[in-house]
FIMI-306390 format. One record per residue: residue in one letter; x, y negated, z of N, C-alpha, C, CB in turn. Coordinates in Angstrom, 1 decimal, always signed. Glycine has a CB too. Example, Ala and Ser with C-alpha at 12.3 -4.5 7.8 and 13.67 -1.06 7.14 Angstrom:
// residues 2
a:+13.2:+5.7:+7.8:+12.3:+4.5:+7.8:+13.2:+3.3:+7.8:+11.3:+4.5:+9.0 .
s:+12.8:+2.2:+7.1:+13.7:+1.1:+7.1:+12.9:+0.0:+7.9:+14.1:+0.6:+5.7 .
// end
This chain:
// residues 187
x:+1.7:-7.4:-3.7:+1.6:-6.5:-2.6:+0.2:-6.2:-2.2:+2.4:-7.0:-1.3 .
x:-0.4:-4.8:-2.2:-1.2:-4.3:-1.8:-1.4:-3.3:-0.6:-1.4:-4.0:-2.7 .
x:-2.4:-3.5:+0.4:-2.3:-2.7:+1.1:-3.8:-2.3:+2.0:-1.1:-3.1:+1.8 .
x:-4.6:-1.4:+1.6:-5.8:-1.5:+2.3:-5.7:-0.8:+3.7:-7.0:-0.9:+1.5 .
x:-5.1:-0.4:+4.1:-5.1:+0.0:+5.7:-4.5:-0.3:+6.9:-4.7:+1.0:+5.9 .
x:-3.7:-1.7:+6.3:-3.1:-2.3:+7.8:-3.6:-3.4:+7.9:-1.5:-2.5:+7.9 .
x:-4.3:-3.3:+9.4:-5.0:-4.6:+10.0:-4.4:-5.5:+10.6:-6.0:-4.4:+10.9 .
x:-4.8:-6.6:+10.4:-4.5:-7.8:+11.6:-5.0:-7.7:+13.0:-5.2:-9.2:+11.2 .
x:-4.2:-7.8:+14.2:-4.5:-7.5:+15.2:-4.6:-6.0:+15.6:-5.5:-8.2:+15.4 .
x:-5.1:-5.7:+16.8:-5.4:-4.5:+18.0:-6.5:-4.0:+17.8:-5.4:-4.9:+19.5 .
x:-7.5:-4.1:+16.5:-9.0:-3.7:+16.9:-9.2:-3.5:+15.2:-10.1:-5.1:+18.0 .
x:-9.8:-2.4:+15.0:-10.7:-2.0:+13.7:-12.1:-2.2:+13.6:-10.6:-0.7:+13.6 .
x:-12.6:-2.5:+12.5:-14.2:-3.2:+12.2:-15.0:-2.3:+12.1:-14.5:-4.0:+11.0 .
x:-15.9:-2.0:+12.0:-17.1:-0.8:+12.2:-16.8:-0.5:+10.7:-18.9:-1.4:+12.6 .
x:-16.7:-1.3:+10.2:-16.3:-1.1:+8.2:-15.1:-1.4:+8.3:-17.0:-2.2:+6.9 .
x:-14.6:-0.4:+7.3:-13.3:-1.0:+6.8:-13.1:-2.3:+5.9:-12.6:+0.0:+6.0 .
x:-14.3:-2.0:+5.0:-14.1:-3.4:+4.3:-14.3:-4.8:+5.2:-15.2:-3.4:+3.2 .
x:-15.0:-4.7:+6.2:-14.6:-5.5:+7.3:-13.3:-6.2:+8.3:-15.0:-5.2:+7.7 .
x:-12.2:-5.4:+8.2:-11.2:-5.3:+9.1:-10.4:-6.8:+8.0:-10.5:-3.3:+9.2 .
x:-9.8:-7.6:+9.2:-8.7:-8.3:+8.7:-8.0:-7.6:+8.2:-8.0:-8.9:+9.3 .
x:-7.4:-7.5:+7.3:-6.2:-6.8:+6.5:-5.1:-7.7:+6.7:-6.5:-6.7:+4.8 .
x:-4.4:-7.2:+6.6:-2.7:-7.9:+6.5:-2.1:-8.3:+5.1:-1.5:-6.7:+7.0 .
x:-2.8:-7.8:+4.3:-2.3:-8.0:+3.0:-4.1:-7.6:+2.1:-0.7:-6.9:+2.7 .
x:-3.8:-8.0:+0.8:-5.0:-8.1:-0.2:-4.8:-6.3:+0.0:-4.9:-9.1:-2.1 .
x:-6.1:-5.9:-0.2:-6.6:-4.5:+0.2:-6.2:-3.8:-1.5:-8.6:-4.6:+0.8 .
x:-6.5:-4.6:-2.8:-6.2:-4.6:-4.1:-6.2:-5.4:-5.3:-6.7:-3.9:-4.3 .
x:-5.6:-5.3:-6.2:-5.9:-6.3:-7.2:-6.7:-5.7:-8.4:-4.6:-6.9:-7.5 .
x:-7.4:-6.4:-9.5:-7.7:-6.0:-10.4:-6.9:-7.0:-11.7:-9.2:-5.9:-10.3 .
x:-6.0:-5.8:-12.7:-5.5:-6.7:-13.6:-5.9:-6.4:-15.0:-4.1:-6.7:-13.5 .
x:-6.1:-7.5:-15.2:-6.7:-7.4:-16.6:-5.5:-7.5:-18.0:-7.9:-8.8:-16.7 .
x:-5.4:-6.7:-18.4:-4.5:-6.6:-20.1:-5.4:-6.3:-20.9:-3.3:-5.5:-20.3 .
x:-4.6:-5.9:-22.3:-4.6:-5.5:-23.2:-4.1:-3.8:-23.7:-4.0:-6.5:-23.5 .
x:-4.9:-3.4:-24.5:-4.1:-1.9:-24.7:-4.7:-2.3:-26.4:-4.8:+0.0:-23.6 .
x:-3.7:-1.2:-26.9:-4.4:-1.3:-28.6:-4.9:+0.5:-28.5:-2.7:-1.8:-30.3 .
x:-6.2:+0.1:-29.6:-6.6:+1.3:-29.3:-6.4:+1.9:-30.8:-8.1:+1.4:-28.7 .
x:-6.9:+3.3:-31.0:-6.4:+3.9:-32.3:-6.5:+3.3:-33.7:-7.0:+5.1:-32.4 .
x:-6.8:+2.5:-33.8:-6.8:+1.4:-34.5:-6.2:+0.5:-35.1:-7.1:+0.9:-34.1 .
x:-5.2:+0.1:-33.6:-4.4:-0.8:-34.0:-4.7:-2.3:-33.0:-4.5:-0.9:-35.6 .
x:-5.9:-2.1:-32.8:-7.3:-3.1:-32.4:-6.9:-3.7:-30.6:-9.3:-1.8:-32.4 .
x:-6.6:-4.9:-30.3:-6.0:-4.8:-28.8:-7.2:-4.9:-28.3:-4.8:-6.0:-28.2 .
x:-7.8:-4.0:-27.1:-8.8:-4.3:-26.7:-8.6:-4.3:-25.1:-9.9:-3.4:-27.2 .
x:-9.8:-5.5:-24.0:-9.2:-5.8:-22.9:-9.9:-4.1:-22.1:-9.7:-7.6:-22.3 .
x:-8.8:-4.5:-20.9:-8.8:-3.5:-19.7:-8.7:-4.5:-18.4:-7.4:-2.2:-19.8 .
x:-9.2:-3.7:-17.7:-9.4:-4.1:-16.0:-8.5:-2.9:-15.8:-11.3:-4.0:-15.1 .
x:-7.4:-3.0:-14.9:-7.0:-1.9:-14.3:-6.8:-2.1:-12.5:-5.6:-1.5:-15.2 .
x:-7.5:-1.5:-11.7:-7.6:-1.6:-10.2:-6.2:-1.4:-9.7:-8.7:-0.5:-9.4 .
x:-5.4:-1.3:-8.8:-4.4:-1.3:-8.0:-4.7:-1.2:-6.8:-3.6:-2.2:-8.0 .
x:-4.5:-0.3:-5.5:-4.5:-0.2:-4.7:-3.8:+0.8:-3.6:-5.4:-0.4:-4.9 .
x:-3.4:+0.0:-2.4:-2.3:+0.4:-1.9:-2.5:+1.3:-0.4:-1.4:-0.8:-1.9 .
x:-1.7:+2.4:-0.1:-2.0:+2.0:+1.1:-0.5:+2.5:+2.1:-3.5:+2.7:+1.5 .
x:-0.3:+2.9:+3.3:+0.6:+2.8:+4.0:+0.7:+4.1:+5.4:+0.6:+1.3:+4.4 .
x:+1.2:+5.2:+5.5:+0.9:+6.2:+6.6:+0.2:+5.5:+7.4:+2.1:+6.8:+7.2 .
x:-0.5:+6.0:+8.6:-0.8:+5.4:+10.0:+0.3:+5.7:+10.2:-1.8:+5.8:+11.0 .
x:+1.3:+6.4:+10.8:+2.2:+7.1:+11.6:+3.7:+5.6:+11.4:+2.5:+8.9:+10.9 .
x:+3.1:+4.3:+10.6:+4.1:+3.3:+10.9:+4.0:+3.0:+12.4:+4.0:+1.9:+10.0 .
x:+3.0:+3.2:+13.0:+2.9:+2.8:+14.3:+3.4:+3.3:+15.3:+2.0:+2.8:+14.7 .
x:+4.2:+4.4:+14.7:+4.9:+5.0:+15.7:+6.5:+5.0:+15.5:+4.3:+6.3:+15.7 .
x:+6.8:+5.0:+13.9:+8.2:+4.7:+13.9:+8.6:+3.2:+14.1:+8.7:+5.1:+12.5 .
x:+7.5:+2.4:+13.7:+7.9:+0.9:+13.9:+7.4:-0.1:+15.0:+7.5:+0.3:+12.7 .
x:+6.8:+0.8:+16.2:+6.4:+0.5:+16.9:+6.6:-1.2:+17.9:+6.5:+1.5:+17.2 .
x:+8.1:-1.0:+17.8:+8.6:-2.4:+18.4:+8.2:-3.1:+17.9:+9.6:-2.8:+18.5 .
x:+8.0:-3.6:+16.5:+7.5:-4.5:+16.3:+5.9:-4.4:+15.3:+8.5:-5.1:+15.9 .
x:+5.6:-3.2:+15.6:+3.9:-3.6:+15.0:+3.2:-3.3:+16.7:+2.9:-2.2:+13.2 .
x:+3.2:-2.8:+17.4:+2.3:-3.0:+18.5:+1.9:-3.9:+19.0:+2.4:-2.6:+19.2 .
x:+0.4:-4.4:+19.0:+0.1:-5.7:+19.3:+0.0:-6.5:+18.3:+0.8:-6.2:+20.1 .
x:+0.1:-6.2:+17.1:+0.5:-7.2:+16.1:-0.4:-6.7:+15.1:+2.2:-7.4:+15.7 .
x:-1.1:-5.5:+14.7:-1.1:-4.7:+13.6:-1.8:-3.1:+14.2:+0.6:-4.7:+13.0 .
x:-3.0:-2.7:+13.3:-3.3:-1.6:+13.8:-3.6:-0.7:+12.5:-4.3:-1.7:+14.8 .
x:-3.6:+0.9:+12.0:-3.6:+1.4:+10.5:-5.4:+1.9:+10.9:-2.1:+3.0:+10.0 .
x:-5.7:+2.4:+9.6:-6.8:+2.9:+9.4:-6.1:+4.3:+8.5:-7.9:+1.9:+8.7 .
x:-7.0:+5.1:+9.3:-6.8:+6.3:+7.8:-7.3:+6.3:+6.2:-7.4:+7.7:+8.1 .
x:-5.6:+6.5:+5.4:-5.7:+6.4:+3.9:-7.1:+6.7:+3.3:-4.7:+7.3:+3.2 .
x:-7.8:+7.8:+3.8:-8.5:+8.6:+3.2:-9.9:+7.5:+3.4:-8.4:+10.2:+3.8 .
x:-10.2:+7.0:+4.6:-11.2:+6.4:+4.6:-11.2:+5.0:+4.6:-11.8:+6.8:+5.5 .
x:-10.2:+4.4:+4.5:-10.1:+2.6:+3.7:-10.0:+3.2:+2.2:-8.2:+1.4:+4.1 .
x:-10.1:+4.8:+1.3:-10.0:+4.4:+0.0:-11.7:+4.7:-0.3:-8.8:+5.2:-0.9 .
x:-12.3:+5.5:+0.8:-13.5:+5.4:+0.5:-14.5:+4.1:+0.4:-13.9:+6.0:+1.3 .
x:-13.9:+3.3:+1.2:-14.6:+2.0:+1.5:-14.3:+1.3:+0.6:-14.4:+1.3:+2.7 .
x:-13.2:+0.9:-0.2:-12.7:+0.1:-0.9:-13.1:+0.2:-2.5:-11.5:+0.3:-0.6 .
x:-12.4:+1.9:-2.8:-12.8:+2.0:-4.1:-13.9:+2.0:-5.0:-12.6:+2.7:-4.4 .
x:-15.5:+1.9:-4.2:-16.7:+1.2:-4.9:-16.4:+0.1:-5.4:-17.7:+0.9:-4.3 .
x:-15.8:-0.9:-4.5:-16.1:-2.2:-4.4:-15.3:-2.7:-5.4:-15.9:-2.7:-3.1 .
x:-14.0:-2.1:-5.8:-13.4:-1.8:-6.7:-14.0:-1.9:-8.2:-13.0:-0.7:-6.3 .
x:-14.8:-0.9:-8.1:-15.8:-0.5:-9.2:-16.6:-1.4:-9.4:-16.4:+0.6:-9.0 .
x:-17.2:-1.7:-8.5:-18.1:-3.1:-8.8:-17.8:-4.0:-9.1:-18.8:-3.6:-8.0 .
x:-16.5:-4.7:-9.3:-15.9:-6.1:-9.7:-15.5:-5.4:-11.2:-14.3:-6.9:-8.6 .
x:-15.7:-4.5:-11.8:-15.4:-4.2:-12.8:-14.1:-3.8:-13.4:-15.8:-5.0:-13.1 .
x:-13.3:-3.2:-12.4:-12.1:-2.2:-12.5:-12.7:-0.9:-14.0:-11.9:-1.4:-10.6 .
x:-11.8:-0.5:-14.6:-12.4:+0.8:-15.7:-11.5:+1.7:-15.4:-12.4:+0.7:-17.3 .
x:-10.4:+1.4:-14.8:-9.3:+2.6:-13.9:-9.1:+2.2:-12.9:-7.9:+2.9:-14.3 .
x:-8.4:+3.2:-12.1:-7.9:+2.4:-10.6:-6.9:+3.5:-10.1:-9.3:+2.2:-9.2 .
x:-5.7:+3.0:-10.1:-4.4:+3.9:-10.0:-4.4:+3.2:-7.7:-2.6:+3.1:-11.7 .
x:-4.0:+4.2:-7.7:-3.7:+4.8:-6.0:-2.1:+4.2:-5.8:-3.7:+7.0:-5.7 .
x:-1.4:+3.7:-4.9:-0.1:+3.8:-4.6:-0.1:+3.8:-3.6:+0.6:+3.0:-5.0 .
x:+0.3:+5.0:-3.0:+0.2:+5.7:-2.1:+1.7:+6.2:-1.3:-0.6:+6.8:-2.5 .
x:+2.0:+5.5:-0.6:+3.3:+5.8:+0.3:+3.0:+6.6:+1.5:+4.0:+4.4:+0.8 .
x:+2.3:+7.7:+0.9:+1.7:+8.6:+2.1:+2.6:+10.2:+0.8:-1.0:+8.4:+2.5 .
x:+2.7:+11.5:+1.1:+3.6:+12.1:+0.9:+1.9:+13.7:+0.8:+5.2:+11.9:+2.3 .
x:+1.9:+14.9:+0.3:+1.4:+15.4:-0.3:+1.2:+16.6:+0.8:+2.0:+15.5:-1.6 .
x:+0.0:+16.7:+1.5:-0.4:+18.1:+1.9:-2.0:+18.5:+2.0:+0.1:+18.4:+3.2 .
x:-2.3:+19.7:+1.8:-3.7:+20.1:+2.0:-4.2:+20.5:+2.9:-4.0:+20.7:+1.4 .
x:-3.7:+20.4:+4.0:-4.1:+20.7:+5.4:-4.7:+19.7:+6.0:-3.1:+21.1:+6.2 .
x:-6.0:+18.4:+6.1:-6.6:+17.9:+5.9:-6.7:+17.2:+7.7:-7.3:+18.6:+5.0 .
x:-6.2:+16.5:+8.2:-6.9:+16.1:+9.4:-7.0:+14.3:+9.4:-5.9:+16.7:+10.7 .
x:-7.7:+13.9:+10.7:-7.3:+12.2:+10.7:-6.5:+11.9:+10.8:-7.6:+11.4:+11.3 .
x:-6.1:+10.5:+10.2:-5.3:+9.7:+10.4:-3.5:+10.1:+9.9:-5.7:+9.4:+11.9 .
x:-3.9:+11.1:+8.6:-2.8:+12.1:+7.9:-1.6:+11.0:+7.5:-3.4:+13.0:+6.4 .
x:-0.2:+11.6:+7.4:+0.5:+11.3:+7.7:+0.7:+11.2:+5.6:+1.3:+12.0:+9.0 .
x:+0.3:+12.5:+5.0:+0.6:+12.8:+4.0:-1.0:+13.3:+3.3:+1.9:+13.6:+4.2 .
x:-1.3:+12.1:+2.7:-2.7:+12.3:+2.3:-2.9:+12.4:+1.1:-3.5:+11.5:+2.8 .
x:-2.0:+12.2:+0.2:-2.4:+12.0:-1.2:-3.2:+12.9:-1.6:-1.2:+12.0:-2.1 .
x:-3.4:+13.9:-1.6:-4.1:+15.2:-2.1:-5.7:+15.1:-1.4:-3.2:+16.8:-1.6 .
x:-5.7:+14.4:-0.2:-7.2:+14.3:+0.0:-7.5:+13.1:-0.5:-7.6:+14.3:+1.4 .
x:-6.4:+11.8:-1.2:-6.7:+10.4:-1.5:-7.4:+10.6:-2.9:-5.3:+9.3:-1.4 .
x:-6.5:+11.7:-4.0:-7.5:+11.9:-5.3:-8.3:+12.6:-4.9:-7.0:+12.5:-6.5 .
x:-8.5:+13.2:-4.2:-10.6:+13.6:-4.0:-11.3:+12.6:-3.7:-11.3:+14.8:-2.7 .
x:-10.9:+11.0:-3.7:-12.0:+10.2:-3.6:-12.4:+9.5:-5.2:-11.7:+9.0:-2.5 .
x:-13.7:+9.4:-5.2:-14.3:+9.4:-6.5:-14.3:+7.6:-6.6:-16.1:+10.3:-6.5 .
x:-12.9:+8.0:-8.4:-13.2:+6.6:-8.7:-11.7:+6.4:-8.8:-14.2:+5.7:-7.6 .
x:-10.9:+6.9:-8.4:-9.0:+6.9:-8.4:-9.0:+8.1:-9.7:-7.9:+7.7:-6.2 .
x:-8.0:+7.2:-10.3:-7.8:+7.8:-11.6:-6.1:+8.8:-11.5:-8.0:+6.5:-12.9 .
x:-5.8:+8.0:-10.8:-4.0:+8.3:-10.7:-3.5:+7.6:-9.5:-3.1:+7.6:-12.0 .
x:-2.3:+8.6:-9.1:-2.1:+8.3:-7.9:-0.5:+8.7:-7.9:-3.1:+9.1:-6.8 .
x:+0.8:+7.3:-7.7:+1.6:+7.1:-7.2:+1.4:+7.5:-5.6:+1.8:+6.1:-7.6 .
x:+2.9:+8.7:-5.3:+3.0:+8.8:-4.3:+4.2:+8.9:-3.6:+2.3:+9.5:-4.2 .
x:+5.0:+9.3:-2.7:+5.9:+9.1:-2.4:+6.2:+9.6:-0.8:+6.1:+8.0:-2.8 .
x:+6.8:+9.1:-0.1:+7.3:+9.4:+1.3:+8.0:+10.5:+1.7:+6.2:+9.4:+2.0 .
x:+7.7:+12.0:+1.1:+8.3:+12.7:+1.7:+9.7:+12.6:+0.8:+7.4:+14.0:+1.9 .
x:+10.1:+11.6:+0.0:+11.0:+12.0:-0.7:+11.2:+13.1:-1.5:+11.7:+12.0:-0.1 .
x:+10.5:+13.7:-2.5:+10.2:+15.2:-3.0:+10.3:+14.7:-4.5:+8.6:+15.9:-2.5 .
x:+10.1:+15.8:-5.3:+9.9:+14.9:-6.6:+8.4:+16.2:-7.1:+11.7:+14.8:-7.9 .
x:+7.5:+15.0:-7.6:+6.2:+16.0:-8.1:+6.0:+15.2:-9.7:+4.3:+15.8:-6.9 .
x:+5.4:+15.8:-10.4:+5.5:+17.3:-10.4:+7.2:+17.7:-10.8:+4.4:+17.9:-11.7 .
x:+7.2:+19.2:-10.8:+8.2:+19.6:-10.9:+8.6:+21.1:-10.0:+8.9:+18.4:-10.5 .
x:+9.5:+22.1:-10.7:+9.7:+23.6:-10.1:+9.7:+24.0:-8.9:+10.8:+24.0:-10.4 .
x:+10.1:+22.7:-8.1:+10.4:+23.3:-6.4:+9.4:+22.7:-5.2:+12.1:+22.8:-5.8 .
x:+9.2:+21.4:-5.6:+8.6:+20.9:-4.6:+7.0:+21.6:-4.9:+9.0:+19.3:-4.6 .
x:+6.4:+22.0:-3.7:+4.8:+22.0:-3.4:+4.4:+22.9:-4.9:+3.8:+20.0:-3.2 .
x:+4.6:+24.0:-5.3:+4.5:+24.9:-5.8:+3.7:+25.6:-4.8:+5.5:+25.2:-6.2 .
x:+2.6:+26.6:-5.8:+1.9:+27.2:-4.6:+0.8:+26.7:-3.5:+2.9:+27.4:-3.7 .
x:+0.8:+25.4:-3.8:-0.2:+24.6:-3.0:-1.8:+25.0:-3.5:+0.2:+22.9:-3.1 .
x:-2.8:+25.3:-3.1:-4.0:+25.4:-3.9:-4.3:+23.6:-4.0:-5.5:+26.5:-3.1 .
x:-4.9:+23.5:-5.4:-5.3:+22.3:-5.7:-4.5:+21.7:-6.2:-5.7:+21.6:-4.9 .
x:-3.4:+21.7:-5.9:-1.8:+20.8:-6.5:-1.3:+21.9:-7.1:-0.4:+20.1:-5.2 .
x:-1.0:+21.1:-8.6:-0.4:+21.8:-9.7:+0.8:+20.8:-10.7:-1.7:+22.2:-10.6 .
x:+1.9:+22.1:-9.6:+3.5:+21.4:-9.9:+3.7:+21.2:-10.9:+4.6:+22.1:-9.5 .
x:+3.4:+22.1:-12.0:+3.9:+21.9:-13.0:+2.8:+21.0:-14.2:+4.4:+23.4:-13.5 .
x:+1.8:+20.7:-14.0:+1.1:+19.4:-14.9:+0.8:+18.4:-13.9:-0.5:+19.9:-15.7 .
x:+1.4:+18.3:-12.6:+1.7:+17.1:-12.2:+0.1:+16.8:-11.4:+2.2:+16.1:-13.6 .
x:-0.8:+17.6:-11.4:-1.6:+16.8:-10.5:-2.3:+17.4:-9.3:-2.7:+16.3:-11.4 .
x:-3.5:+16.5:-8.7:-3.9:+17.1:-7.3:-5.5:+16.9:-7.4:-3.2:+16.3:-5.8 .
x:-5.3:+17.9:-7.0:-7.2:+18.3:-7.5:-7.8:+17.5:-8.6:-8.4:+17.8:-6.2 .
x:-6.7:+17.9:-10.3:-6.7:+17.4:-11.1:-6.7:+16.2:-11.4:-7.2:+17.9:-11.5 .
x:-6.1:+15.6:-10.7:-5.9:+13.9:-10.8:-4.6:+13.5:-11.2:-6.1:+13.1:-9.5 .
x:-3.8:+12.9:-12.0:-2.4:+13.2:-12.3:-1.9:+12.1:-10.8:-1.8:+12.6:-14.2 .
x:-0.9:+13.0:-10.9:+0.5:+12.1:-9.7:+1.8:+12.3:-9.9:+0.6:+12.6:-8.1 .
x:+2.7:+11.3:-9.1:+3.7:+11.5:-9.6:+4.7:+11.3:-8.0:+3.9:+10.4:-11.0 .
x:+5.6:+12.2:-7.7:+6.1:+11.3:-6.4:+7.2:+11.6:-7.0:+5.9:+11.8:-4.6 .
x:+8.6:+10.4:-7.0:+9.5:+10.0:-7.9:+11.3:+10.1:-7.1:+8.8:+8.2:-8.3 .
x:+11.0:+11.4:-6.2:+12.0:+11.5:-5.3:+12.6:+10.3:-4.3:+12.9:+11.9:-6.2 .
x:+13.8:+10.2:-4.2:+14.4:+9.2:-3.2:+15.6:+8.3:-3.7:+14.8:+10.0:-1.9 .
x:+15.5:+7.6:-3.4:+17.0:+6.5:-3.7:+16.9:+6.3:-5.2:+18.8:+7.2:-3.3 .
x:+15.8:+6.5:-6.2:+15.9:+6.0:-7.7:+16.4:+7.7:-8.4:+17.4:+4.4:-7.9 .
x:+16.4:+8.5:-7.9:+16.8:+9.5:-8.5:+16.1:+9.9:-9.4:+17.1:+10.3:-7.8 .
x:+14.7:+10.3:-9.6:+13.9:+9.9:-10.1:+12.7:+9.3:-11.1:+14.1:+9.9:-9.9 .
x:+11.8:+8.8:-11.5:+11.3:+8.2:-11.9:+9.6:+9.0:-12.2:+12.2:+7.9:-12.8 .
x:+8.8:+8.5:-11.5:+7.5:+9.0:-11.6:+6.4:+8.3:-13.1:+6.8:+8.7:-10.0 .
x:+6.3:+9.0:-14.5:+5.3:+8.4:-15.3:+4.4:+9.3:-15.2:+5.6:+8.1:-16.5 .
x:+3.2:+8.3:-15.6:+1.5:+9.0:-16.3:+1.3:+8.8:-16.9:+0.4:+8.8:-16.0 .
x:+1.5:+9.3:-18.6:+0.7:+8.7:-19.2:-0.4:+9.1:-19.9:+1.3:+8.4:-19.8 .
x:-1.9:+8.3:-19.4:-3.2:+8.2:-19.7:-3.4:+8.2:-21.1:-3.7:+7.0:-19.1 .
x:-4.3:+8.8:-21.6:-5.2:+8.9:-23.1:-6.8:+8.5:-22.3:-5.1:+11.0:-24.1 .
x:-7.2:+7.3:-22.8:-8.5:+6.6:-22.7:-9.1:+6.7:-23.8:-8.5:+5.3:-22.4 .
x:-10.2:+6.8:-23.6:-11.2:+6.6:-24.7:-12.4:+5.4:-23.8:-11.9:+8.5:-25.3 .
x:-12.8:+5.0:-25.1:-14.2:+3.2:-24.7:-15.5:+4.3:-24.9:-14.4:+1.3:-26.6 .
x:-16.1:+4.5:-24.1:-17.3:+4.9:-24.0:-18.4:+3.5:-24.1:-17.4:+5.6:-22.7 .
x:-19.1:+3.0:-24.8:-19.8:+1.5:-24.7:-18.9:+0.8:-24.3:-20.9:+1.2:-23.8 .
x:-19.0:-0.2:-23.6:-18.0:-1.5:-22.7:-16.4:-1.1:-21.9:-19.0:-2.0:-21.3 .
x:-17.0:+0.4:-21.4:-16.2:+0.9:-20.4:-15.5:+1.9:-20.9:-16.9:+1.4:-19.2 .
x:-14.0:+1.9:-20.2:-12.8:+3.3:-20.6:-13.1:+4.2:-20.2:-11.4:+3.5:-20.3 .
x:-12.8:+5.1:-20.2:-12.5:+6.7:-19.5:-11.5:+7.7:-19.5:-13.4:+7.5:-19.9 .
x:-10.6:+8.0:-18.3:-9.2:+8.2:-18.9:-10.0:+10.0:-19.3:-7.4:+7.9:-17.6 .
x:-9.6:+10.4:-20.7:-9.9:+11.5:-21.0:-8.5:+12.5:-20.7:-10.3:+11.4:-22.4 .
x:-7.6:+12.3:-20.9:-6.5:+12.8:-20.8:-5.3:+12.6:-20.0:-6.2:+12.8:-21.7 .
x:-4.2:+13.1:-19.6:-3.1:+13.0:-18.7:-2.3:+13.7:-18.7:-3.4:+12.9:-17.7 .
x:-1.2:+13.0:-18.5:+0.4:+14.1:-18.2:+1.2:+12.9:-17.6:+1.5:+15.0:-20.0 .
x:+1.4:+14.1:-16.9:+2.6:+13.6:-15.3:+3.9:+14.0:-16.0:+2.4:+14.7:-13.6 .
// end
């Protein structure tokens, strides 16, 4: 379980990377991929989570007083260097926040401003129950593109509701020296 925007207690830290968190903010997991080769070579892959603010308001009875959110957009600013600096070479988003480009604080549905932070390669999303990419949903959106699946060319996937579903990405990396680089993508 990952989650960088829900704090411990009634009060936020001047930094986010400061704030008690309620849970690990992200993980970095290290595998194996084989590359064109055949050759298994290791990967760091980042994980990181986050959660609407707007739980505070549907779940209020019991998070008030107990728990306060930060907005997605700026716990992924804070986070995802730091990310980078422990030596992550991707860093996929899971984002239970839901897809618009109308841009304010503390958004309810941020994914599309969460891939404009530099350093998220891919971004699981979800909440509004929708399915992306795909013919109907958020067509038309500037920056989000239904039909190759991404948001401001970042691939995503939101995977509908009740398992109906199923959101994949699959990444084409290439090793630049030490470090990957996803070159390619389809949602």
């Amino acid at each position: 379980f990952v989650c960088a925007n829900l704090v411990r207690g009634t009060q936020l830290a001047s930094d986010p990377r400061q704030d008690t968190l309620y849970l690990k903010p992200y993980v970095i997991l290290e595998k194996k991929i084989k590359d064109g080769a055949g050759a298994e070579q290791p990967i760091k892959i980042g994980i990181i989570g986050f959660v609407p603010p707007q739980i505070m308001n549907w779940d209020a009875k019991n998070l008030t007083g107990n728990v306060i959110t930060r907005d997605i957009v700026q716990a992924a600013k804070a986070w995802v260097p730091q990310i980078k600096e422990e030596g992550a070479d991707v860093i996929i988003a899971l984002s239970h926040s839901g897809i618009d480009i109308k841009q304010t604080d503390m958004m309810e549905n941020a994914s599309y401003f969460l891939a404009g932070v530099d350093g998220i390669d891919a971004i699981f999303t979800g909440h509004q129950h929708l399915v992306f990419p795909g013919p109907k949903d958020f067509v038309g959106l500037e920056g989000v593109d239904a039909e190759k699946g991404t948001l401001g060319g970042k691939p995503a996937v939101m995977g509908g509701f009740w398992a109906t579903h199923i959101g994949l990405i699959d990444r084409l990396l290439a090793k630049a020296g030490r470090k990957w680089k996803v070159v390619a993508a389809t949602s």
